[in-house]
N, C-alpha and C positions, 0 to 999 in steps of 0.2 A: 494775392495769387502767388502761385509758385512761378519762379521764374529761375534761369540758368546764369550766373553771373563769371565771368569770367575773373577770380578770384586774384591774380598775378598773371606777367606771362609768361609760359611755358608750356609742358606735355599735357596730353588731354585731362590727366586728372587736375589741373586746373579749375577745370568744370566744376561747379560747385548748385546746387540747387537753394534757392534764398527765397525769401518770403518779399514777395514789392507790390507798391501799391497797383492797382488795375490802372489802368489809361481810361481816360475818359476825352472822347471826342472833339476833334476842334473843329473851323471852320471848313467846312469840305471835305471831312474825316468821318472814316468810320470804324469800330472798333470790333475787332473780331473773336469770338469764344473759338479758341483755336482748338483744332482737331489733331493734326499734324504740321509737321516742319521739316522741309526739306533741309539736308545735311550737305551746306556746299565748301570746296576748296579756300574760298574766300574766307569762310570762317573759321577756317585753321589757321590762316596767314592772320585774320584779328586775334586770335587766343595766342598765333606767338609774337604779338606785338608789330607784327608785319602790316599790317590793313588796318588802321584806328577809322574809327567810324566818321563821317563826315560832322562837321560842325551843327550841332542841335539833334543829331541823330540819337538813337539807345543806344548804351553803353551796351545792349542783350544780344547776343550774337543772334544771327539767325535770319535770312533775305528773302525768305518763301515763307507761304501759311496756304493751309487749307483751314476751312468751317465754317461756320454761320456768323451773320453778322450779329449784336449783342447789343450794339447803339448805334445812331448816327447821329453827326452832329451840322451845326446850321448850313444851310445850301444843298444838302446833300437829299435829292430827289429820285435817285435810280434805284434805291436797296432801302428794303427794309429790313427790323430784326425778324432770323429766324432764315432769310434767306443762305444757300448754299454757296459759297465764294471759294475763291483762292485768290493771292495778292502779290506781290510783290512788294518788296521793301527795304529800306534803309539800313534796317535794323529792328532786331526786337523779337522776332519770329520765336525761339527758344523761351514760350511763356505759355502759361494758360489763357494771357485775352495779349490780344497786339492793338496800336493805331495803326492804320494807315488812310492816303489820300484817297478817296474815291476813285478817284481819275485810274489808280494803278490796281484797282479792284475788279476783278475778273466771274462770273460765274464756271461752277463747278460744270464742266462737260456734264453733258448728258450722259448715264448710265458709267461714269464715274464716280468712284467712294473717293471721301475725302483724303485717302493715303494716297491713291493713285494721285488725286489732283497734284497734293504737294509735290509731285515731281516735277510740274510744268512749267512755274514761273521764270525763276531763273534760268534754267535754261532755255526754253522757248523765249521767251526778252531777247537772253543776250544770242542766241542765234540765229534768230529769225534778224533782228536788226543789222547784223553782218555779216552772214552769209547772202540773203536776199535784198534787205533795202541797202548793203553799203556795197557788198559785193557786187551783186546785180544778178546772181546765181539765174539759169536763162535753162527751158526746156532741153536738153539734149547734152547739156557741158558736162564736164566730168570735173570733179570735184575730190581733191583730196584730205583728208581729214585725219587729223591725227591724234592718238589716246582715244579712239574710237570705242571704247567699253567703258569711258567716264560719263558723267549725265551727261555735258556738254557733247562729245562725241555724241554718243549714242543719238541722242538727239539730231545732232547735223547730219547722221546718217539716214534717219529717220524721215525728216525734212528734205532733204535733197531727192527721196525717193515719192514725195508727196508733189514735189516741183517737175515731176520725171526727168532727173539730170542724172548721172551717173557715179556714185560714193567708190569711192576705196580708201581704205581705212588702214592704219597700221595700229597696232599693239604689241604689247611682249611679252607674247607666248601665245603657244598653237591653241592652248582652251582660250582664250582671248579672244584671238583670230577666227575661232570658228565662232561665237557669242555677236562678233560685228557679221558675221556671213548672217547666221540667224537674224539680226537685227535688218538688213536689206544691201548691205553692202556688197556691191559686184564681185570686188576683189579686197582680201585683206592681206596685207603683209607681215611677218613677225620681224620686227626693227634689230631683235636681238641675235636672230639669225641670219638675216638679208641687210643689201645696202638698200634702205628702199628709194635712192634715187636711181639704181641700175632697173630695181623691178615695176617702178613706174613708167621710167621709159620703155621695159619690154612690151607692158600689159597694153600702151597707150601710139606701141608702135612707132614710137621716137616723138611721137606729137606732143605730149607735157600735156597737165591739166589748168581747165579752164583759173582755177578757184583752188586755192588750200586754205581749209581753218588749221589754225595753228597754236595751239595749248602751250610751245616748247618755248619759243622767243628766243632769243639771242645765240642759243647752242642749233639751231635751223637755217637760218634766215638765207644765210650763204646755201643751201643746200635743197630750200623750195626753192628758190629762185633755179637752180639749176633744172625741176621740175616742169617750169612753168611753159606754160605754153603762149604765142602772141598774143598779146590785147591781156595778158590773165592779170588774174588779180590773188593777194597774198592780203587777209584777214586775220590777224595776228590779237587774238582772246585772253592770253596768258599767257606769265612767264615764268614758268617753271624751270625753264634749262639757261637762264640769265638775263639781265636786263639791257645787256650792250652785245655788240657785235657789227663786226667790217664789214662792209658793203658794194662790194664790184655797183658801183653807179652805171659804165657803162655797159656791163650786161643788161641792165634792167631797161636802159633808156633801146638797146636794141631789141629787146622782147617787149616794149612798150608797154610795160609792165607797171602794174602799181603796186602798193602797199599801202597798208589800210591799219589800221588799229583803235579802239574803242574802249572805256568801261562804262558799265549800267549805275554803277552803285550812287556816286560825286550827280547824276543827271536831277533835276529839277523835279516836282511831280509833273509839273504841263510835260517835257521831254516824254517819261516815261509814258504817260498817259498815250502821248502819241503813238507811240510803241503799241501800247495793250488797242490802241482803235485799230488798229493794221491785225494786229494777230485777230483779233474780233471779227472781221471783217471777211479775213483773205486764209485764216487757219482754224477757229473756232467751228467752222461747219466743218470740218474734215475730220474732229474727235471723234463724235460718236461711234463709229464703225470700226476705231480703233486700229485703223490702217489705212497708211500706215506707220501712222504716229499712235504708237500706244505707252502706256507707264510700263518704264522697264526699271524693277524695285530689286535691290539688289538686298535688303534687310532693315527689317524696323527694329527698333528698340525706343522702350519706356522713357520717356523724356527724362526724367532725373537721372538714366543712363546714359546723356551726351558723353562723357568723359567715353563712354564705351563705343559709341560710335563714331566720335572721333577717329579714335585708335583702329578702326574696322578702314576706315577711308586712309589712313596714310600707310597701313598695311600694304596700298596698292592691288586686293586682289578683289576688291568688288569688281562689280560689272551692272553698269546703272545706275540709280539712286538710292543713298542711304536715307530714310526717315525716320524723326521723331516722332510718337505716339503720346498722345496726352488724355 
């Protein structure tokens, strides 16, 4: 099978297209003729040597699939081949077939193509589990979100308008800001222009929000907290803007505040599994109608063009998600 190998690390042409054997099934596993693959942040921090894959994982970038399933292996009773999936996973997604566990095996939404599907997993995983099951995200709260035109934004905008709680979103720049307005976000702010800790507190009338997802990490932390509102809570996804940062303690213990932080990738199959039962459950009926959580695809390219979509995603101006096609 063709598959994407991350050759050295460094800049997207790194990417290299190689010939490896197909995976073949193990205990509780099923193997998927992949359609598409979602293009996430995390696998540009593995191509620059940033993120190495968990121990036993694929060396093959890549943490979403959409397509059919191709085999299953022993125990495995929910799927057969031929059936329509998306996944979540470890590793490996950038190939023509993946493994993964059952348990983190998803069916395709209804009236969903399999490019659309790839945009779901990773981000609906990683934000549904913290925005709602760690955050506690609640009918009417307001919820700030930040990089709100990445998948992960996008998504928590998305979701928080499915929760009926109220998004505002910051970005940088006014086409940005209007792309989270289209996407359902109340209010969006341009970070490049505004403090958006003055313009939260205008929008929110001094109150502060319930809930902020948080992409930046370390370069925020001081500055949601100044956001936040009593009882809130601070969900911190990634760290893009650094790994440390001071912490006024008693601010926070006076806003009775939390902080919260998580990754999907290092989690078990039973964890994640637990994950896809909930999204099953409590988000899975709410695809269909495509609202108002829909695939917001920002540009596909030919899978032996990763090295190009790579470069499309650290460009900074998608809006969405980037996917391979195979």
């Amino acid at each position: 099978m063709i598959a994407i190998e991350i050759s050295s690390f460094g800049p997207p042409d790194v990417l290299k297209p190689v010939e490896r054997p197909k995976p073949e099934p193990g205990e509780g596993e099923v193997v998927i003729r992949v359609q598409a693959a979602g293009v996430a942040r995390p696998d540009v921090m593995q191509r620059q040597g940033h993120y190495p894959p968990p121990p036993g994982a694929s060396d093959i970038p890549g943490l979403e699939v959409a397509g059919t399933i191709d085999s299953v292996g022993p125990g495995v009773s929910e799927y057969k081949p031929g059936d329509a999936v998306c996944a979540i996973l470890t590793g490996g997604g950038y190939a023509e077939f993946c493994a993964a566990p059952a348990v983190q095996v998803l069916p395709i939404p209804q009236g969903w193509s399999a490019i659309e599907a790839a945009t779901v997993p990773e981000n609906l995983f990683t934000v549904f589990d913290n925005l709602i099951t760690r955050a506690g995200l609640q009918r009417g709260e307001t919820v700030l979100i930040h990089g709100g035109t990445s998948g992960i934004g996008s998504t928590a905008i998305m979701l928080s308008r499915a929760w009926h709680a109220n998004p505002i979103a910051t970005a940088g720049s006014r086409e940005k800001c209007k792309a989270c307005l289209d996407l359902g976000a109340q209010e969006a702010i341009d970070y490049k222009e505004s403090d958006f800790v003055a313009e939260v507190k205008r929008i929110t009338n001094e109150h502060g929000v319930d809930v902020v997802v948080d992409l930046v990490g370390g370069a925020y932390l001081e500055r949601n907290l100044d956001v936040l509102a009593l009882e809130g809570r601070i969900a911190i996804v990634a760290v893009q803007g650094g790994r440390t940062a001071q912490l006024d303690i008693v601010k926070l213990m006076q806003k009775r505040g939390r902080i919260m932080s998580s990754t999907m990738r290092v989690r078990t199959a039973a964890q994640k599994g637990e994950v896809a039962r909930r999204l099953r459950e409590q988000v899975w009926p709410l695809l269909p109608a495509k609202n108002p959580i829909r695939p917001v695809i920002d540009s596909t390219f030919p899978l032996v063009d990763a090295a190009k979509a790579h470069a499309r995603l650290e460009s900074g101006g998608h809006v969405g998600k980037i996917v391979l096609v195979v």
